[in-house]
N, C-alpha and C positions, 0 to 999 in steps of 0.2 A: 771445315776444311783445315786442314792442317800442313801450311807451311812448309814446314820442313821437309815433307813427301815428295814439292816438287825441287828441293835442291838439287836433284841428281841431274835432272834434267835443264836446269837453269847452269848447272856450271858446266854445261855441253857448250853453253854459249860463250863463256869465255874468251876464248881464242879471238871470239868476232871482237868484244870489247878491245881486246889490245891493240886492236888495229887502228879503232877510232880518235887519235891526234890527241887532241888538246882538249876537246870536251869534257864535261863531267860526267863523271863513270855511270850516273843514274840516267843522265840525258841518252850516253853512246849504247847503254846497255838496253834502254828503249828502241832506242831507232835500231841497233842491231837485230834486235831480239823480232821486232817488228818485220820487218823485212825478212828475216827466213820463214816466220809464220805465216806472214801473206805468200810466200812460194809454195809454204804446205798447202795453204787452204786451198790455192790456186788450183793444185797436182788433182787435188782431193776433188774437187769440184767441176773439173772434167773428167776424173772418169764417173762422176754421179750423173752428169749430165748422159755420158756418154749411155750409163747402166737405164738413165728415164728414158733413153730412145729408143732403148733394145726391149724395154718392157714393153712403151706404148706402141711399138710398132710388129714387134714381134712373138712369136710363140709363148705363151706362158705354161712353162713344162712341170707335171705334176708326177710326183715316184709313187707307188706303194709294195710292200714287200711280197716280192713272188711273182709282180705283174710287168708287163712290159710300159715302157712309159708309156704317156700320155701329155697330150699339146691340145691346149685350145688356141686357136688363131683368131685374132684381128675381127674376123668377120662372124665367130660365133661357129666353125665345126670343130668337131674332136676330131683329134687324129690319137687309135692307138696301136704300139707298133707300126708308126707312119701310116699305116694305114684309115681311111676316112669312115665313122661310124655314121648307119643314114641318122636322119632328123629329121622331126618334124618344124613346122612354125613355129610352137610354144615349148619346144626342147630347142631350139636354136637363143630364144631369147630369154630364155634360164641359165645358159652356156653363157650368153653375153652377159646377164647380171652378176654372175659368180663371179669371171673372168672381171667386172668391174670393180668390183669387193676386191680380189685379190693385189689387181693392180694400186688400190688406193692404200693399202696395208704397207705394201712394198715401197711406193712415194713418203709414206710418212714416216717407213722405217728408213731411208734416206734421208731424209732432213733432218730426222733426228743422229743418224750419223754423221754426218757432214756438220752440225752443230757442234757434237761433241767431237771431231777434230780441231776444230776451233778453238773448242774452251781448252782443250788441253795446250795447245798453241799458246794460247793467249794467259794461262795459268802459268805457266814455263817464264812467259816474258814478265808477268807481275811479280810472280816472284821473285826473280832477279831484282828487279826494280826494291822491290821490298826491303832487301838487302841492305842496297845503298841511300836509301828513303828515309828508314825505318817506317813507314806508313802500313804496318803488316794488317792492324784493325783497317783500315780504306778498304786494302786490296782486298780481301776476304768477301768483305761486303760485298763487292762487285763481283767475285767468282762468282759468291752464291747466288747474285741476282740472277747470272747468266744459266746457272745450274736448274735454278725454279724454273726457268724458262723450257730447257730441254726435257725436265720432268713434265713439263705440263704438254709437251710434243709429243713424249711417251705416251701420256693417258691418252691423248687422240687413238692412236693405234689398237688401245684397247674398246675404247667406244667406241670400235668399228667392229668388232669381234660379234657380237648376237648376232649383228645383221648378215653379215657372213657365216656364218653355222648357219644361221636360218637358210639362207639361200643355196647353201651346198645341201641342206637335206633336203630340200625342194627337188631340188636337181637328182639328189640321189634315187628318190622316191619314183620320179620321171622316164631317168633314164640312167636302166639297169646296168649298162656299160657303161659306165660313170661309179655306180655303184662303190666298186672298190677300192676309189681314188679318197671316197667322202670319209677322210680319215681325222680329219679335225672333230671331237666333240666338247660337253661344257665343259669338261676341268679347264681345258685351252682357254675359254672362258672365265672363267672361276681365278684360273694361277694366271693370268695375265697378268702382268704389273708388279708381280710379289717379288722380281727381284730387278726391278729396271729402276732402282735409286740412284742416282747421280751421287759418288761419292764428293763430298762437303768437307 
């Protein structure tokens, strides 16, 4: 990671420094820097929570081209075109297994953004800090540890991927009105990951 990339955004914070009295500039430029980051993560982490509610509780809506949507509900029916496709028993809970895959793709691809507003937050404040420090090898260190961290949140999402292909062709195989939706295949698999590197 390279320092200097977050200057732009460390001298945003500026203004908050001049305000803080008689402290040392490295001290005021932490606690400043600190305090608007935890307002961002805050912002940011209610509407994650608000986005986990609306997933786990509500429709999970699926496009493909040319076709009218598509919703699986809560309970395991399709709806397309609002309208309700029948099912049977073991097409209701192929519906719910897919429908579980997707929602756990989507939780993970949340945490790992909510992470990474974080590190940017908190990259923003160290830098600064760096500045007035000069401690720029510490800070680094800790970006990156924080960065390994969200890469390894990444790869979760991808090691979710087979099992989810698998389950949407299952489903696709089952039922035909579904069919059109099953647009995930292996490259989705395959190019996972190849460009979710945390820049360092």
């Amino acid at each position: 990671m390279n320092l200097l990339r977050l200057l732009p955004a460390a001298l945003l914070c500026l203004p908050l420094i001049a305000c803080g009295g008689t402290s040392s500039p490295d001290k005021t430029a932490g606690k400043a820097v600190a305090e608007t980051a935890g307002g961002v993560g805050q912002t940011v982490k209610e509407a994650m929570d608000d986005a986990r509610r609306e997933i786990a509780e509500g429709n999970i809506k699926i496009s493909a081209d040319n076709q009218p949507r598509a919703e699986i509900t809560p309970q395991g029916q399709l709806l397309i075109g609002g309208k309700q496709v029948a099912l049977d028993d073991g097409q209701r809970r192929q519906l719910l297994d897919y429908r579980g895959h997707v929602v756990a793709v989507a939780m993970d691809g949340m945490d790992v953004g909510l992470a990474g507003a974080k590190l940017g937050a908190n990259a923003a404040g160290e830098a600064l800090k760096g500045i007035f420090s000069g401690d720029s090898e510490g800070i680094e260190k800790r970006i990156n540890a924080e960065a390994a961290k969200i890469e390894a949140q990444a790869k979760r999402i991808c090691d979710r991927m087979p099992a989810m292909l698998a389950s949407q062709q299952a489903l696709a195989a089952s039922l035909p009105a579904f069919k059109p939706y099953a647009t995930m295949d292996q490259s989705d698999v395959d190019d996972c990951g190849k460009d979710t590197v945390v820049n360092r």
